[in-house]
C-alpha positions as CSV (number, residue, x, y, z in Angstrom):
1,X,0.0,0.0,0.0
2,X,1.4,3.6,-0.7
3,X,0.9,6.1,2.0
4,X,-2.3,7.1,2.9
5,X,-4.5,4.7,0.8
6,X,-6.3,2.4,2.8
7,X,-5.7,-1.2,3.6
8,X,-8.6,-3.3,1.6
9,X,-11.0,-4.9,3.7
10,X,-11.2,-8.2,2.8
11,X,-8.7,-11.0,1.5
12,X,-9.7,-14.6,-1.2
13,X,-7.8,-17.5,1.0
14,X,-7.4,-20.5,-0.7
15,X,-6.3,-23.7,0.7
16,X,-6.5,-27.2,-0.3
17,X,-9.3,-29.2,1.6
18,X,-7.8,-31.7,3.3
19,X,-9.7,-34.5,2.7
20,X,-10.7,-34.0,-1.3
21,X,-7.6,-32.4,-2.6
22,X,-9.8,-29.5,-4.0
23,X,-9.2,-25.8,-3.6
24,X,-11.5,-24.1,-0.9
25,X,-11.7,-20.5,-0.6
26,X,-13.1,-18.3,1.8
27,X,-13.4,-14.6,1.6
28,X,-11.7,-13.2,5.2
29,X,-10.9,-10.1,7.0
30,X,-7.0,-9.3,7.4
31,X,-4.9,-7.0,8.9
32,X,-0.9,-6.6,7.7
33,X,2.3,-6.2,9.0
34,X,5.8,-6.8,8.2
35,X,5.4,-8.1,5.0
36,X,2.8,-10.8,6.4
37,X,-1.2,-11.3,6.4
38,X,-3.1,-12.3,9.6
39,X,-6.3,-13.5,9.8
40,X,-8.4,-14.8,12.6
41,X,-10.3,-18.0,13.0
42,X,-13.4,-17.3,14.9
43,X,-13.8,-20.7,16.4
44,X,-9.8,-21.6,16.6
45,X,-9.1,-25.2,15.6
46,X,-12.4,-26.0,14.5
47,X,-12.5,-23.9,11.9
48,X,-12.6,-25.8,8.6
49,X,-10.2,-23.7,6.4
50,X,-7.6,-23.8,9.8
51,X,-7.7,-27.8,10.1
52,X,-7.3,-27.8,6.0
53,X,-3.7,-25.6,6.9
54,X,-2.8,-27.5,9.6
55,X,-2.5,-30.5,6.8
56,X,-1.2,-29.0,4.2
57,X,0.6,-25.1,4.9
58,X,0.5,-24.0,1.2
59,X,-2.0,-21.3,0.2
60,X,-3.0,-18.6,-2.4
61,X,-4.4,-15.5,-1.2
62,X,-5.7,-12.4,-3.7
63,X,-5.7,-9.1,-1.3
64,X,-8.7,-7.0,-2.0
65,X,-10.8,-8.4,-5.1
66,X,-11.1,-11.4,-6.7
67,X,-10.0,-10.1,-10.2
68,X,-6.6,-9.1,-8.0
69,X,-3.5,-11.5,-8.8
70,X,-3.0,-14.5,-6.8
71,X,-0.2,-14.3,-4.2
72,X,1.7,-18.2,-3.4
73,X,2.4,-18.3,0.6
74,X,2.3,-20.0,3.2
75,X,-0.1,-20.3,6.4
76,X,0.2,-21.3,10.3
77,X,-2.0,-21.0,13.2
78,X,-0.2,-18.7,15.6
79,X,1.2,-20.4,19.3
80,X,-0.2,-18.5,22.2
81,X,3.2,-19.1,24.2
82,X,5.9,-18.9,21.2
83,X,3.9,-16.3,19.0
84,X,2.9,-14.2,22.1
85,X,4.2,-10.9,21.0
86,X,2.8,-11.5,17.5
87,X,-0.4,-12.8,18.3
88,X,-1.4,-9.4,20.3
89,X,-0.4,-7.5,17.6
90,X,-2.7,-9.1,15.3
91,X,-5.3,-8.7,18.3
92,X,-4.4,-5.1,18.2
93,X,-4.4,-4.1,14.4
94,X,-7.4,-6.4,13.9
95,X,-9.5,-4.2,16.6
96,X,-8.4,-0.7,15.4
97,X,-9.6,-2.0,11.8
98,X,-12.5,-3.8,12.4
99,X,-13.2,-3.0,16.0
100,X,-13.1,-6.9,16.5
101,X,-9.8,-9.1,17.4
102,X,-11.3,-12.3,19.0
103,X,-10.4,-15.6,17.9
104,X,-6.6,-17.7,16.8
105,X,-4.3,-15.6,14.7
106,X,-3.3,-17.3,11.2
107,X,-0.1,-16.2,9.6
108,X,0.1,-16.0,5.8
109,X,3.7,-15.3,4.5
110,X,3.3,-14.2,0.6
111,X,6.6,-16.4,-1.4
112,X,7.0,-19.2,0.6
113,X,4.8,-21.4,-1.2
114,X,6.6,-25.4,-1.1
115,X,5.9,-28.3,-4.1
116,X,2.5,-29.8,-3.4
């Protein structure tokens, strides 16, 4: 983002569904920072699309539309204890953007992607 244009709301996640092989995608909120997206899961390790990265880490992401081009990266669900620092930042940028922060941080570092 240059200065002073705003963040877009929304990010396209795909992952891989873990039990058909086929791409699942979900439209999501997002904050950013350092080069990396976070998103939050609502309902932690329950959450479908967090269970289908917990099998396999690779992901696309589009940031803003779906006509915008797809970014390779790859996902993790953020460690209370070892992410600490991280995950209340997400917390943090997530409630001055959306006034909501609840739920497990994701990670998404864009050019990471690994050989299905």
């Amino acid at each position: 983002m240059s200065d002073g244009e705003a963040e877009p709301q929304f990010l396209y996640l795909t992952t891989t569904g873990r039990k058909t092989g086929l791409p699942r995608q979900i439209e999501i909120w997002f904050v950013s920072d350092g080069g990396k997206f976070y998103i939050l899961a609502e309902h932690s390790h329950r959450t479908q699309w967090v269970r289908n990265i917990q099998r396999i880490a690779q992901v696309r992401v589009r940031i803003g539309s779906r006509s915008s081009p797809e970014i390779e990266a790859t996902a993790r669900a953020l460690d209370r204890e070892r992410d600490g620092d991280a995950w209340r930042a997400v917390q943090r940028l997530s409630m001055e953007k959306y006034r909501w922060g609840d739920g497990l941080p994701v990670e998404i570092t864009p050019g990471e992607a690994q050989p299905r």
